[in-house]
C-alpha positions as CSV (number, residue, x, y, z in Angstrom):
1,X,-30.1,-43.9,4.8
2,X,-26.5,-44.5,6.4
3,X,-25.0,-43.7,3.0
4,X,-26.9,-40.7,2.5
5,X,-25.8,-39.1,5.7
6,X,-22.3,-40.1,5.4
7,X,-22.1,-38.2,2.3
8,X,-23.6,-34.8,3.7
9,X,-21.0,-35.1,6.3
10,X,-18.1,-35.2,3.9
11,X,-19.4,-32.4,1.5
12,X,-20.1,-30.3,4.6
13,X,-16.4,-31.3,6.0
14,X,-14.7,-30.4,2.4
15,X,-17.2,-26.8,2.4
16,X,-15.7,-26.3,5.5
17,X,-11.9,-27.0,4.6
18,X,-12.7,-25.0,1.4
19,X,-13.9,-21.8,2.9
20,X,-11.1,-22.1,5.2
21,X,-8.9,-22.6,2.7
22,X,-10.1,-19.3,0.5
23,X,-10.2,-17.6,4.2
24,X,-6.6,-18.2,4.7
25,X,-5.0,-17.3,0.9
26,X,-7.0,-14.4,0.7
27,X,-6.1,-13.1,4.1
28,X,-2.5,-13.9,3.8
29,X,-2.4,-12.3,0.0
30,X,-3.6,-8.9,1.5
31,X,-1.3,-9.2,4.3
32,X,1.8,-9.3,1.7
33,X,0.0,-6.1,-0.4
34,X,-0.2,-4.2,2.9
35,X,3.3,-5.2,3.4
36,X,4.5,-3.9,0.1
37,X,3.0,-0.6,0.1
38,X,4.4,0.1,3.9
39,X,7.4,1.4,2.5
40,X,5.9,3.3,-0.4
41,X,3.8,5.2,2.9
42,X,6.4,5.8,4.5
43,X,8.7,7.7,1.8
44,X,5.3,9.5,0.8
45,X,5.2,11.0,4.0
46,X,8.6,11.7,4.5
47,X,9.1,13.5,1.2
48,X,5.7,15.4,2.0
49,X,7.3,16.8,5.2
50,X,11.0,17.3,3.6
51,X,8.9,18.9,1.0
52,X,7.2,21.3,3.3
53,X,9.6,22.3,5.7
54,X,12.7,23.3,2.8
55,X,10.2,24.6,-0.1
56,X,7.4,25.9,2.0
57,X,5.0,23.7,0.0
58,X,1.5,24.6,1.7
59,X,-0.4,22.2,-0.4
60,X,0.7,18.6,-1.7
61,X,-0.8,16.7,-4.8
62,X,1.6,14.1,-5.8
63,X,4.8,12.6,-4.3
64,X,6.8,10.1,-6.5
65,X,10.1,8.1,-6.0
66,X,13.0,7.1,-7.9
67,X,15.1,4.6,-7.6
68,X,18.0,4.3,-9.6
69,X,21.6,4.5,-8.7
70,X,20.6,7.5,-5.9
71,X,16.6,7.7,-4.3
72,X,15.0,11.0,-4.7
73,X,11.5,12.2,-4.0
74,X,9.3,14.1,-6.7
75,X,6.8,16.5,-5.2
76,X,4.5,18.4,-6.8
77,X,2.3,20.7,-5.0
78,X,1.7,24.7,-4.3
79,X,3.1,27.5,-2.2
80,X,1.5,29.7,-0.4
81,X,0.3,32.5,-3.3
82,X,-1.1,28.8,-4.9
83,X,1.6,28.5,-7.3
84,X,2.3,25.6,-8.9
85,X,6.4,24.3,-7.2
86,X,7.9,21.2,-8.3
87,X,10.6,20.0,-5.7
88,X,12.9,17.2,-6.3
89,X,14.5,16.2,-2.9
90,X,17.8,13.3,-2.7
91,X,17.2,10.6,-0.5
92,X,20.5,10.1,1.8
């Protein structure tokens, strides 16, 4: 009888340390994804507003981002009369 409830203790202590365990990787893996795409955001809205305020964009669908020897923003959206304006912006 001893036996059998010494044994239920340790599978409920290594459930416990598992879970915890999954709880932690998991938590700390979408940390590091939230972390990567912060910068991605932030250009996304800063090429959105460059975007608007020097090509009177009214409408934005897609903003892009190259980085080679010199950043520049891609966007891709419509002015006012809903024509279709590409705008390619350098990142300084």
């Amino acid at each position: 009888m001893r036996q059998k409830k010494e044994k239920n203790s340790l599978l409920f202590q290594y459930s416990i340390g598992l879970t915890l365990l999954a709880l932690v990787v998991t938590s700390s893996f979408l940390y590091l994804v939230w972390l990567s795409m912060k910068p991605y955001q932030t250009a996304k809205v800063e090429g959105e507003k460059l975007a608007k305020q020097y090509a009177n964009l009214e409408t934005v669908s897609q903003v892009d981002i190259f980085n080679g020897l010199e950043s520049y923003y891609s966007v891709l959206g419509q002015d006012k009369n809903q024509k279709p304006v590409a705008v390619l912006i350098e990142k300084k």
